[in-house]
N, C-alpha and C positions, 0 to 999 in steps of 0.2 A: 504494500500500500504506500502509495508516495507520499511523503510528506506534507503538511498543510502551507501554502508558502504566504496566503494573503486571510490574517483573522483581522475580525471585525474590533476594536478598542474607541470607545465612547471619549470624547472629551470636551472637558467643560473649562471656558477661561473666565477667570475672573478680569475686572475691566482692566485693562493695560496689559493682560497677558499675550504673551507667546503662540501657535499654536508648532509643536514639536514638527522639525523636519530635516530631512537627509539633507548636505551638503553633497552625498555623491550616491548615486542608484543603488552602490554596490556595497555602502557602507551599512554595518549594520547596528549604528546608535541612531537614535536621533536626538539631535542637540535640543538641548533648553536653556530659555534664555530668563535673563534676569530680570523679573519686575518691579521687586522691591527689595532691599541690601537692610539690613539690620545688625549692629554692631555692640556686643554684647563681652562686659567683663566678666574676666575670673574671680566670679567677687568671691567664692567661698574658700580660693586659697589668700585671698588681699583679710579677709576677717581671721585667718589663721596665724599668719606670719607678718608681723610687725617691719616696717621697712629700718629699724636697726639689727635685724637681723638678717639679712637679707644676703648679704656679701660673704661674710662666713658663719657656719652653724657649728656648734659644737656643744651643745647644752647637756653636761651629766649630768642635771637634776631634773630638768624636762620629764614630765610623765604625760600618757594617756595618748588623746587625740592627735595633738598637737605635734609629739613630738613624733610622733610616726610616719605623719603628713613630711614633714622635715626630713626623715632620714628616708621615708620613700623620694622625693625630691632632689635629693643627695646632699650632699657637704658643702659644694660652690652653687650659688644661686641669683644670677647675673640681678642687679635692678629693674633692668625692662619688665620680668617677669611680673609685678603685680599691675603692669601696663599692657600687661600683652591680651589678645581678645578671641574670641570666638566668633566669624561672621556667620551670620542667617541669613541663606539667601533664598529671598520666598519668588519661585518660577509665578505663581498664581494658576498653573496647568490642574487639573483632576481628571484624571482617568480614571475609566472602566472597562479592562480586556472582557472579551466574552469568556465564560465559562470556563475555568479548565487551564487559565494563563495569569501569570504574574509579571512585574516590572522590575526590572533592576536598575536603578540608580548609579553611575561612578562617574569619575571626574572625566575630563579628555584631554587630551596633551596641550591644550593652551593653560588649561590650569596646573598640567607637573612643571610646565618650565618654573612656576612664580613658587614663592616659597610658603605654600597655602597644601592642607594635607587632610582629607573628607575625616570628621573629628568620631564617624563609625563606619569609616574603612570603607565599607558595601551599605547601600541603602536599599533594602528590600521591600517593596509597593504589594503587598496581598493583592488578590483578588478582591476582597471585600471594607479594601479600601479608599475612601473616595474624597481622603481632603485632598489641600496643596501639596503636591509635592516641592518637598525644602532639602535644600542643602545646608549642614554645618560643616563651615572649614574652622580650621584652626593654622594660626602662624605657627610655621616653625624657622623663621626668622624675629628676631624681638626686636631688630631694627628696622621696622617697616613703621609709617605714622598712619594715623587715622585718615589720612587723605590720598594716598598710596593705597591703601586698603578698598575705599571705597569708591577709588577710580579704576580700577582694574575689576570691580565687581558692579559698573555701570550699566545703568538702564540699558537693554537689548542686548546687553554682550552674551554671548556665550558661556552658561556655566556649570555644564555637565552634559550628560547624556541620558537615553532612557534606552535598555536592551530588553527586548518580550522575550519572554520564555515561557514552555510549556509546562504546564506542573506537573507532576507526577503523585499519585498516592502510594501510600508504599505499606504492606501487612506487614509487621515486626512478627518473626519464630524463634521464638526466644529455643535456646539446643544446651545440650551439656556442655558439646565442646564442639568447635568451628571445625572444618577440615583441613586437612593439614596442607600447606604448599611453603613452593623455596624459600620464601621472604622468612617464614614464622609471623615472630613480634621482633623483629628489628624495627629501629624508628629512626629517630630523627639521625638523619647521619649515616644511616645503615647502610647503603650502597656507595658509601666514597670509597674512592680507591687507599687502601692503607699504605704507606711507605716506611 
C-alpha cells in the first residue's frame, strides 16, 4: 500500500499570523513565522542568587534550596547571567492534522547560526491540540542585549518549522526477558572502536 503523500491539517491564524509554507516543493518543514516576540526573565534563579555572589561561589555553610541551585550552576557564574532571558515567540498559527497525525516543532538553520537554542529541545503538537503554537528559545550567548534579541526574532521572520508525522499506536507485552541479539545492553558508547 503506498504511502499517504497529501493529509488534510486545519489551520487557524490569529490576526497578524503567518499561514505555514514551503520555501522549496521538496523541502519537508514548513516555516513559521513570527507574530509576536515576548521576552521573559530568569526571574526564579535572579530571586535565588544574590548579585554579590555571582562571580564566585563557595559557601560551606549554605544549606537546602539555595545552595544546590549554586553548585548545580557551578562555581564560576558570569554576571550577565541574572540578565540573561528566555524569548516566547508566539507564530499565532493553530493546527489540526486529520486523525491519526501529529506536528513536530524544531528550529531551522537560520536560527542554529544565532546563538539562541529551543529551551525543550523538540516541540511536540498532539493531535488534540489546538492552541498557538510557540517557541521558547533560550540565549546561550549572555552577550546578546534586549534589542539584538528582539531584532532577529522580528515580525514575519522566520522562526522555526512545522514537520507532520504519522502516529502510530503501539500495544506494550510486557515478557520475562527480551530476546537475545549482538548489541545485548551495551549503551552509551558501546560501538566505538576501542584503542
Amino acid at each position: 500500500m503506498a504511502a499517504k503523500t497529501n493529509i488534510k491539517i486545519k489551520v487557524q491564524l490569529d490576526k497578524g499570523a503567518y499561514m505555514p509554507e514551503k520555501a522549496h516543493n521538496t523541502d519537508t518543514g514548513y516555516d513559521l513565522k513570527v507574530m509576536d516576540v515576548e521576552l521573559g526573565a530568569f526571574e526564579e534563579y535572579e530571586k535565588l542568587i544574590s548579585p554579590d555572589e555571582m562571580t564566585f561561589i563557595n559557601p560551606p555553610k549554605c544549606k537546602g534550596l539555595k545552595y544546590r541551585i549554586k553548585k548545580w550552576l557551578g562555581v564560576f557564574i558570569p554576571q550577565e547571567f541574572t540578565r540573561s532571558h528566555i524569548i516566547i515567540v508566539d507564530t499565532g498559527v493553530h493546527v489540526q492534522p486529520e486523525e491519526g497525525y501529529w506536528v513536530e516543532v524544531v528550529p531551522n538553520s537560520r536560527v542554529g547560526k544565532r546563538p539562541f537554542f529551543l529551551g525543550n529541545s523538540v516541540g511536540i503538537i498532539d493531535e488534540g491540540y489546538t492552541g498557538s503554537i510557540k517557541f521558547i528559545y533560550k540565549l546561550c550567548d549572555w552577550g546578546n542585549t534586549k534589542e539584538d534579541v528582539l531584532g532577529f526574532f522580528e515580525r514575519g521572520a522566520v522562526c522555526g518549522q512545522m514537520i507532520i508525522h504519522k502516529r502510530y499506536n503501539a500495544v506494550f507485552e510486557k515478557v520475562k526477558k527480551l530476546d537475545e541479539t549482538e548489541r545485548k545492553d551495551g549503551g552509551f558508547g558501546s560501538t566505538e572502536k576501542k584503542t
